[in-house]
DRENPAVEX-999274 format. One record per atom (N, C-alpha, C, O, CB): x, y, z. Coordinates in steps of 0.2 Angstrom, whole numbers, plus 5000, padded with zeros to 4 digits. Atoms other than C-alpha are relative to their C-alpha. Glycine has a CB too. Layout:
XYZ
...
END
This chain:
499450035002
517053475482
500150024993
499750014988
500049925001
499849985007
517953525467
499949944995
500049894997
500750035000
499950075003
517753415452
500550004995
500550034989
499549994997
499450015007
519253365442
499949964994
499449934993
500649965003
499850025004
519753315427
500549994996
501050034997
499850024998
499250015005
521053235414
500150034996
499750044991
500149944996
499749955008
522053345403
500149954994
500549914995
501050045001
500150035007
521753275386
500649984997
500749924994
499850054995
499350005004
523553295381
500449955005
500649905003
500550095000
499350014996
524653245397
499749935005
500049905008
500450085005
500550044997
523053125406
500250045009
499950015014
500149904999
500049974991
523553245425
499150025001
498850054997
500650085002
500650004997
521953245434
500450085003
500950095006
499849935004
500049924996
521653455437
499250015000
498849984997
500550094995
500749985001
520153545442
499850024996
500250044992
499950035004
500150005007
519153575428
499750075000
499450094995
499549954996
500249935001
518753765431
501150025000
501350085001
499450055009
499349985000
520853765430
500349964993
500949954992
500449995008
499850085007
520953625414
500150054994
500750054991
499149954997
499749955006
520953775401
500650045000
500950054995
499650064999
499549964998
522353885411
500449935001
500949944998
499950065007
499450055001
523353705413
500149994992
500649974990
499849915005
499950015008
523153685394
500650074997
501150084994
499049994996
499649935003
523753855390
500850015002
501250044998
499750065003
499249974997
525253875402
500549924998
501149934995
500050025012
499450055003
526053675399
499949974993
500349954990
500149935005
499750035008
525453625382
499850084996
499350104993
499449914996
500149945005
525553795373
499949994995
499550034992
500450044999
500250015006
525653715359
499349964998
499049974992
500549974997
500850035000
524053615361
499650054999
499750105002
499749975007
500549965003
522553705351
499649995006
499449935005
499849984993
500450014997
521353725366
499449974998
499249925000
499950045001
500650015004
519953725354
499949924998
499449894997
500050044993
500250065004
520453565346
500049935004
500049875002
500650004994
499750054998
520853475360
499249975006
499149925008
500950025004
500649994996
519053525372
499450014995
499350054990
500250055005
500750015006
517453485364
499650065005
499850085010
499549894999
500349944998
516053625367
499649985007
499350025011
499450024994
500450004993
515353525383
500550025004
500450065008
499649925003
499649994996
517053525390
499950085003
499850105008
500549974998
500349944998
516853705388
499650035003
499750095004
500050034998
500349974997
515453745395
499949975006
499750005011
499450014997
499750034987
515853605413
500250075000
499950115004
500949925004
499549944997
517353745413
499750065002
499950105007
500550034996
500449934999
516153885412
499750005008
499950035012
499450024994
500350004994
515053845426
500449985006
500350005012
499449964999
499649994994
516453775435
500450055004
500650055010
500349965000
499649934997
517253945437
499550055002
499750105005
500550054994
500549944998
515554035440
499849965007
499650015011
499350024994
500250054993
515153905456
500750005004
500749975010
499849914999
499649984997
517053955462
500250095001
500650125005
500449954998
499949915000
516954135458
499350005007
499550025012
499850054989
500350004997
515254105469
499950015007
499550045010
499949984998
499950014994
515954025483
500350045005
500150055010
500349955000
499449944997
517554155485
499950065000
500250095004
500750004996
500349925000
516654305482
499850015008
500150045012
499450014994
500149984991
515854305500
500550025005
500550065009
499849955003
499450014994
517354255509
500450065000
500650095005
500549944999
499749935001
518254395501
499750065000
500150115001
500349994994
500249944998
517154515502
499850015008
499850075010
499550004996
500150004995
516654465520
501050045005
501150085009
499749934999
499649984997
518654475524
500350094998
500750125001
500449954999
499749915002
518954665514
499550035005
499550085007
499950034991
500449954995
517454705525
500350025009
500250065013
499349975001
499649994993
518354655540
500750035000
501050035005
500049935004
499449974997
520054745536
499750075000
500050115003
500749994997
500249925001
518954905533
499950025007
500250075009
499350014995
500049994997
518354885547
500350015008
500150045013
499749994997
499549974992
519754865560
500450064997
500650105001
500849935004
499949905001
520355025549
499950035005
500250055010
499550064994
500849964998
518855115553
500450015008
500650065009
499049954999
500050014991
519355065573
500550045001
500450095005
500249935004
499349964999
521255125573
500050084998
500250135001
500749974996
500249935001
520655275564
499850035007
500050085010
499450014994
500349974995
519455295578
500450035007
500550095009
499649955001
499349984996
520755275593
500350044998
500350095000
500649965001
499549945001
522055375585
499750075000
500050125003
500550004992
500449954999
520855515584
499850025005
499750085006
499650014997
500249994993
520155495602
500650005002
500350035007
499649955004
499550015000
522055485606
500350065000
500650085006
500049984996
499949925003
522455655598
499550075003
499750125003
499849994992
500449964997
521055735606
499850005008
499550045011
499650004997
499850014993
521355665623
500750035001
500850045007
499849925002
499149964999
523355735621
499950084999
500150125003
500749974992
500049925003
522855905613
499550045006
499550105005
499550004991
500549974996
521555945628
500450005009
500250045014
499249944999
499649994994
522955905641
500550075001
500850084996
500549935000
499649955001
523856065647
500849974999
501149925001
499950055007
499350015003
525556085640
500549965003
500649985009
500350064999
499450024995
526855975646
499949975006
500449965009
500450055002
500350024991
525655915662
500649955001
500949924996
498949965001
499650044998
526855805672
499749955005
499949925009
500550035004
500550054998
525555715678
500050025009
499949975013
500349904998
500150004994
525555785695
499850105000
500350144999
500749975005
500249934999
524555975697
500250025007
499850015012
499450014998
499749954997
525656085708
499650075001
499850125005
500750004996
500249944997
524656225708
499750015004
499249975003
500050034997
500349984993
523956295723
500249965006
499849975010
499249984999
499650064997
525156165734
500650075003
500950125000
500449934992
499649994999
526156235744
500950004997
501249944995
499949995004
499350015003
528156285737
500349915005
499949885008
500650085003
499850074999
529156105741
500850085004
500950135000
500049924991
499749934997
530556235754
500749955000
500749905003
499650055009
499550005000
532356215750
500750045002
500750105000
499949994996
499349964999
534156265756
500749984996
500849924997
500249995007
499550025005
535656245743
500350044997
499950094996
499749974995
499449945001
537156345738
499950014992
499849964989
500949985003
500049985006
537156435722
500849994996
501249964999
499750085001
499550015002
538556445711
500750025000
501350014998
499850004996
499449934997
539556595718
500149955006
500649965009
499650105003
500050024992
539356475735
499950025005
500150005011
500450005001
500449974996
538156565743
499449965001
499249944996
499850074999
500450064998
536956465752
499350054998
499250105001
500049975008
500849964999
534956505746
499649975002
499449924998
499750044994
500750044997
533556455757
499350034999
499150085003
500049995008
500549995001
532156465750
499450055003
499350115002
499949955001
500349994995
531056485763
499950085005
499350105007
500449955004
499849964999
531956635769
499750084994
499650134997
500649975001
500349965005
531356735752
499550014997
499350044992
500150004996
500650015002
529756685751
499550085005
499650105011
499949905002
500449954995
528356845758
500250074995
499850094991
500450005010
499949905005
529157025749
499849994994
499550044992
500750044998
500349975007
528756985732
500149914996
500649884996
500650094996
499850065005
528456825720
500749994998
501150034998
499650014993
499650045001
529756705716
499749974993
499249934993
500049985006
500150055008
529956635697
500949965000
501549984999
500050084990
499550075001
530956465698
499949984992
499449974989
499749925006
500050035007
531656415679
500549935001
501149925001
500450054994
499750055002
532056245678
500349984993
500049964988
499849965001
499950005006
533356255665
500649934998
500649885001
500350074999
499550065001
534956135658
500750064993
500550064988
499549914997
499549985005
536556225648
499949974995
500150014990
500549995002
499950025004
536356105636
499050024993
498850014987
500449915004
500549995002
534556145632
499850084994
499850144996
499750005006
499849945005
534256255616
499350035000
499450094997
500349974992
500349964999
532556325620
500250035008
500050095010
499449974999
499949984995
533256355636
500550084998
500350135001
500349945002
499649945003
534656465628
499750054997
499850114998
500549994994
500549965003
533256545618
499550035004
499350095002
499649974996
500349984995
532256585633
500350055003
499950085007
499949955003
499449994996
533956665639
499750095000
499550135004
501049964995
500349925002
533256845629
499550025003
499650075006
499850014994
500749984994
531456855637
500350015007
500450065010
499449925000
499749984991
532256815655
500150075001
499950115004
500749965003
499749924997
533156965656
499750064997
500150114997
500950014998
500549955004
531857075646
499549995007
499450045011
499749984992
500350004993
530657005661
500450025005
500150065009
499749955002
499449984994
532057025674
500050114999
499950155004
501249954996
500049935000
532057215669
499450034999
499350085002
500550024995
500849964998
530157255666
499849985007
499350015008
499449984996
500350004993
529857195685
500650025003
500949995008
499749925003
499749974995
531057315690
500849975003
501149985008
499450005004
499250044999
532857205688
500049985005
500549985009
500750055000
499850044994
532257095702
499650025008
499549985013
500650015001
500349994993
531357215714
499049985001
498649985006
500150105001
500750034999
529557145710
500049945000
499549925004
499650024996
500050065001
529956975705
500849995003
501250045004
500049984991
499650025000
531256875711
500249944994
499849894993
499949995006
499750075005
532156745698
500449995003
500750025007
500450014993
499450064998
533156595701
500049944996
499449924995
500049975007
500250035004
533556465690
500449965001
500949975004
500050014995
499950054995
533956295693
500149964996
499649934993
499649995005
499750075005
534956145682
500149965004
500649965008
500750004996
500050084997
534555965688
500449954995
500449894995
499349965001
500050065006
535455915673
500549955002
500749985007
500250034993
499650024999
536755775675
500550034993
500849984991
499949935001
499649995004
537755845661
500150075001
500450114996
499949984994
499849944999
537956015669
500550005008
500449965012
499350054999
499549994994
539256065684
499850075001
499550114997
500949994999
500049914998
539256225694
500450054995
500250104994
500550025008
499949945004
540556295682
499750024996
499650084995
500449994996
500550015006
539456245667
499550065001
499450104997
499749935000
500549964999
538156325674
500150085002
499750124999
499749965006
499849924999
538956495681
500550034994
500850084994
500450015007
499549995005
539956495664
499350034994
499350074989
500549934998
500649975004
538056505657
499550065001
499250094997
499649954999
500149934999
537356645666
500550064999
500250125000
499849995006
499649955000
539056745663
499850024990
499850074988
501049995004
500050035007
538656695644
499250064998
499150104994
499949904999
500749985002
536756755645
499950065002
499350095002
499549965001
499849934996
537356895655
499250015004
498850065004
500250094995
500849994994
535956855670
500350045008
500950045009
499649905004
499949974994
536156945686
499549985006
499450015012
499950074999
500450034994
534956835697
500349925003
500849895000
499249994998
499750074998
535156655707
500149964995
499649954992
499649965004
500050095000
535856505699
500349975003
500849985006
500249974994
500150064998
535756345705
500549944997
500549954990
499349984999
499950075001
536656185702
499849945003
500449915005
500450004999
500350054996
535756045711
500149934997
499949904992
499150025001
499450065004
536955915709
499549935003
499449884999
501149995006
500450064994
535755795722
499449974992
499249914990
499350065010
500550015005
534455815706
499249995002
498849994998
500149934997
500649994997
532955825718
499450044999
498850034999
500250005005
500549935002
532255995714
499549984996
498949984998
500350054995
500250045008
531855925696
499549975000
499249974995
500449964995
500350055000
530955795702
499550035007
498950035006
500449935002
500749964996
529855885718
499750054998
499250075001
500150025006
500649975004
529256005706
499849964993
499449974988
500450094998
500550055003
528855875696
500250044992
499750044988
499150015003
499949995007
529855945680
500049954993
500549914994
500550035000
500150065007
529455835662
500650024996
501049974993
499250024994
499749985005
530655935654
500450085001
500150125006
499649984994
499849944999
531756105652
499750064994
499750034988
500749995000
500149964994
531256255652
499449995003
498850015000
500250074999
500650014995
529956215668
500050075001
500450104999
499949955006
500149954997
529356365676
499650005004
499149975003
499950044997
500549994995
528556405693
500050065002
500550095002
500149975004
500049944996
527956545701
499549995006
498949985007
499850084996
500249994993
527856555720
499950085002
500350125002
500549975004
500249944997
526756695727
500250005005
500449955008
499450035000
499649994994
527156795743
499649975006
499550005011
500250095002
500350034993
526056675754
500549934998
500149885000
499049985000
499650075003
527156525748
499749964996
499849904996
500349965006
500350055005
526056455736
500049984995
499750024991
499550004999
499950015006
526456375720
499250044995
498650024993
500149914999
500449975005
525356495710
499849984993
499249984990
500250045000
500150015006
525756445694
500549944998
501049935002
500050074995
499550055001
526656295685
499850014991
499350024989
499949925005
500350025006
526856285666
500749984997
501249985000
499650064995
499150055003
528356185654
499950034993
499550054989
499949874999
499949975007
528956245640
500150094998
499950135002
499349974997
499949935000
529456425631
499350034999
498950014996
500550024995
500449965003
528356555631
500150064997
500750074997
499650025004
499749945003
528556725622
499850055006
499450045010
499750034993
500249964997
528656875631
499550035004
499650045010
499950024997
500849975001
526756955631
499849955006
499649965012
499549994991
500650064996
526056775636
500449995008
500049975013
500149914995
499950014992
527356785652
500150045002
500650045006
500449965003
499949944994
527256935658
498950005002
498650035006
500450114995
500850014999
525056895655
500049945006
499549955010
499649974994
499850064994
525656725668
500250025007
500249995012
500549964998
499749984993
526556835681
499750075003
499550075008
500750025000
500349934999
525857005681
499449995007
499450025013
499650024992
500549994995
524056945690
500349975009
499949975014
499449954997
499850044994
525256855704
500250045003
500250045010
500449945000
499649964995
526257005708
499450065000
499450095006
500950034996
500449984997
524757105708
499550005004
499150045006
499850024999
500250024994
524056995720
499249975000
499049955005
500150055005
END
């Protein structure tokens, strides 16, 4: 228990490791010295070294415990980061590959109906799940038709590409292939179903169905070039 004392000057009862700082801050003008005799000073002393004594633990006990829930969130965010960085790109939390295609019929944008099903056997099939409004998508727009013309403008690969977006229409959509000047299927899949039984996270997805109907490959996101013609090449040579 703390032990108080009377201020010389004003008789308030303060703690006496706080009797010097009450003297200083309300009687300023009070001469410390003249007013506290040498025992008083030396109670104060020992009283500030038996409260410096007490609080030191506590305080050092609680800086140890914020160090140490640090230390923890550090830890998580790092297991965290290395449990995200070890996941393949874009996973949608459901692996499609080796799964049979999911087999669809649905009119393209010219108003020709394309069933799936029906194109599947002569030669791989590359589904893009894209969206007009998508600006890697637009960027993607150059590679397509560079791969579209190294597998032969279509005779080795089939392309088709496919907007679940709600903010695209069939115009929209055939206003974007006349734009990126493509010459294979698009889709507008007004239902939104596609998007969601290939299990796309985001635009541009990409699948390729080989000529046994099997999802071969699935990956999200752009790639350059090189890396997707290294992704299709082994499917169309079988």
């Amino acid at each position: 228990m703390a032990t108080m004392r009377e201020c010389p000057v004003c008789g308030i009862r303060v703690k006496l490791e706080n009797l010097e700082g009450h003297l200083k801050k309300v009687h300023p003008k009070a001469k410390v010295d003249a007013v506290l005799s040498e025992d008083d000073k030396t109670d104060i002393k020992i009283a500030k070294k038996k409260v410096k004594k007490t609080t030191q633990p506590f305080e050092d006990r609680e800086r140890k415990r914020w160090m140490a829930a640090g230390l923890v969130i550090v830890v998580i965010v790092v297991v965290i980061m290395i449990f995200f960085s070890t996941l393949p790109e874009g996973s949608p939390g459901c692996d499609l590959e080796g799964e049979d295609a999911i087999l669809f019929t649905i009119g393209d944008v010219d108003g020709v109906a394309y069933d799936l099903n029906a194109h599947i056997g002569s030669k791989p099939i590359l589904i893009e799940f894209f969206s007009t409004g998508c600006s890697a998508c637009v960027s993607m727009a150059a590679v397509m038709h560079d791969l579209y013309e190294y597998y032969g403008w279509g005779e080795d690969v089939e392309f088709v590409a496919v907007s679940s977006s709600s903010e695209d229409s069939v115009a929209a959509v055939r206003e974007f292939r006349d734009y990126v000047n493509s010459n294979w299927t698009y889709i507008w899949d007004s239902s939104f179903g596609l998007a969601s039984d290939y299990c796309t996270p985001g635009t541009p997805t990409f699948v390729l169905i080989d000529t046994d109907g099997t999802i071969a490959k699935w990956w999200y996101k752009t790639r350059d070039y090189n890396t997707m013609i290294s992704i299709i090449d082994p499917v169309v040579q079988g």
